[in-house]
C-alpha positions, 0 to 999 in steps of 0.5 A: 455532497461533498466528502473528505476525511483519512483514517485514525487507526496507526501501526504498531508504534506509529506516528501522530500524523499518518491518516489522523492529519487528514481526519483533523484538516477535514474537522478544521475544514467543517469549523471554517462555515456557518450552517447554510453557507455552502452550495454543498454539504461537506462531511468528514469520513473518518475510517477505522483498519486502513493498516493492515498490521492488526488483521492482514488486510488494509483499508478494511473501513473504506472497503466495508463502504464501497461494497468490497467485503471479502468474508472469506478471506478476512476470516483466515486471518486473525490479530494477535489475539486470535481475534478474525475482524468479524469477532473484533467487531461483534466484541465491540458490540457492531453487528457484524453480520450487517455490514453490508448494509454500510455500503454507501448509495452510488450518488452519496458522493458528488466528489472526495477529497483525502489529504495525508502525509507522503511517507517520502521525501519529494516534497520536502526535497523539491520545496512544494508544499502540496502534492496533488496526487494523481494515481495511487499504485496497488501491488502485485505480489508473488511468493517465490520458494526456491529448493536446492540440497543443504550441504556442509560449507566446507566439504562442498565444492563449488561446482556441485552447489544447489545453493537456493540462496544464491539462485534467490539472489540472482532472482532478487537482483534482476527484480531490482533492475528490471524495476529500475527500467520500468520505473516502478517499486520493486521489493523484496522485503522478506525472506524465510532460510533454511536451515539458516546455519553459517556452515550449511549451504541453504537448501530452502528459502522463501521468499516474496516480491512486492511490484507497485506501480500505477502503470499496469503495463509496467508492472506485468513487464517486471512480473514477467521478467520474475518469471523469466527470471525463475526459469533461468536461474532454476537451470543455472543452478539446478533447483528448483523453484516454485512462483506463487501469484499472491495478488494483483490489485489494479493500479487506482487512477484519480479524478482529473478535474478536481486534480487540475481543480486543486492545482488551480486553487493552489496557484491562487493562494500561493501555495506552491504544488506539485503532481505526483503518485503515490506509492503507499494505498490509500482509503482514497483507492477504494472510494474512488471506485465509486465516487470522483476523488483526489488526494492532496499529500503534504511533506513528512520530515525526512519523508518518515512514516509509521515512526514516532517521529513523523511530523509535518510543520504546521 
């Protein structure tokens, strides 16, 4: 059997394309034969808590699938309504008890295939029509707290600073660089001042550091230049500062014959594609742990995603 589908649930504000593009193709795809006519049965998968804006937690639909429950750590998370995942679904009226009965059999799957927008600009930029996309990057996350003295901003000199946001600065920038040279994503995105005052030196920032990559390599040679880099600035600076590993999800490489597979059957139809990776996680991550699997990416104008304003030309 042959599987193919994305995901239907979108951010807060989103688009009309992200994931329910691939839940259409799929529905497309099944109307093109007649009952009997493949060699293989072809089903469309549509999976529900791919985004992790509702519970924290992405893919939670395909995860349930491929026997990567976490209970614990979905109970401590809860929607804006209090609600955990769990209490979501028994409110629905799903036996939430039972879900790892939904684990799907080792053998379900002889190959899946998922196609979604990019959510960047290469293919629009480079003319392709297709991307085939041959690894998905996962992310390791640290939370960085950085403790120097708040003082007044204009009685302080200089020279006796134990500024935290200068010190994160320092650490942020050389986030960035070494990111950069290793060719991955480094970010970060959020941060948390204390006691947030323009006439107070910051005493107090949190802040966390999101690497992406499909190089594993890569990403520990960036995460090890964060650590090196906490050692440095702390005396530099005289604060002190505390890094927290968050995560550190293994990069997802895809099946390659059915890559090269696609890429041939492109080539014959005239449709013009391109190899690439992909920097946003996918359903597609966690069902290729089980079965052979491969993405097709089609362009997003001006690479938009999770805005209303996606759209991929028909």
């Amino acid at each position: 059997m042959l599987g193919t589908g994305s995901h239907i649930d979108s951010v807060p504000n989103g688009g009309a394309y992200d994931g329910t593009l691939g839940v259409i193709t799929g529905l497309y795809a099944l109307m093109q034969f007649e009952p009997g006519e493949l060699k293989r049965d072809l089903k469309l998968v549509i999976f529900r808590a791919e985004e992790s804006s509702r519970f924290g937690f992405s893919c939670i639909g395909s995860k349930v699938l491929t026997g990567h429950i976490d209970r614990t750590a979905w109970m401590k998370n809860t929607d804006d309504q209090g609600l955990t995942v769990f209490q979501a679904l028994s409110a629905a009226g799903y036996a939430e008890n039972d879900l790892a009965a939904c684990e799907l059999a080792p053998a379900r799957y002889d190959a899946f295939i998922e196609l979604h927008i990019e959510q960047g600009r290469r293919l629009e930029n480079e003319g392709k029509t297709l991307g085939i996309v041959e690894g998905i990057a996962a992310p390791t996350r640290f939370r960085v707290t950085v403790t120097g003295l708040a003082d007044h901003s204009g009685a302080t000199p200089m020279y006796q600073r134990h500024d935290a946001l200068v010190a994160s600065a320092m650490i942020i920038e050389d986030v960035h660089h070494a990111a950069c040279k290793e060719m991955v994503y480094g970010t970060v995105g959020k941060l948390d001042v204390s006691p947030n005052a323009m006439n107070v030196i910051p005493g107090l920032v949190k802040f966390y550091v999101d690497i992406r990559g499909i190089n594993k390599s890569s990403i520990q040679r960036v995460a090890d230049r964060l650590a090196d880099s906490v050692s440095k600035v702390a005396k530099e600076n005289d604060v002190q500062i505390a890094l927290e590993s968050l995560a550190a999800e293994t990069p997802t490489l895809l099946d390659k014959s059915i890559c090269s597979l696609l890429e041939e059957n492109a080539a014959q139809e005239g449709i013009t594609s391109m190899r690439m990776a992909s920097g946003a996680g996918h359903d597609a991550m966690y069902v290729a742990s089980r079965y052979p699997t491969a993405m097709l990416f089609v362009p997003s104008r001006e690479g938009i995603s999770h805005h209303p304003a996606e759209y991929t030309a028909p």
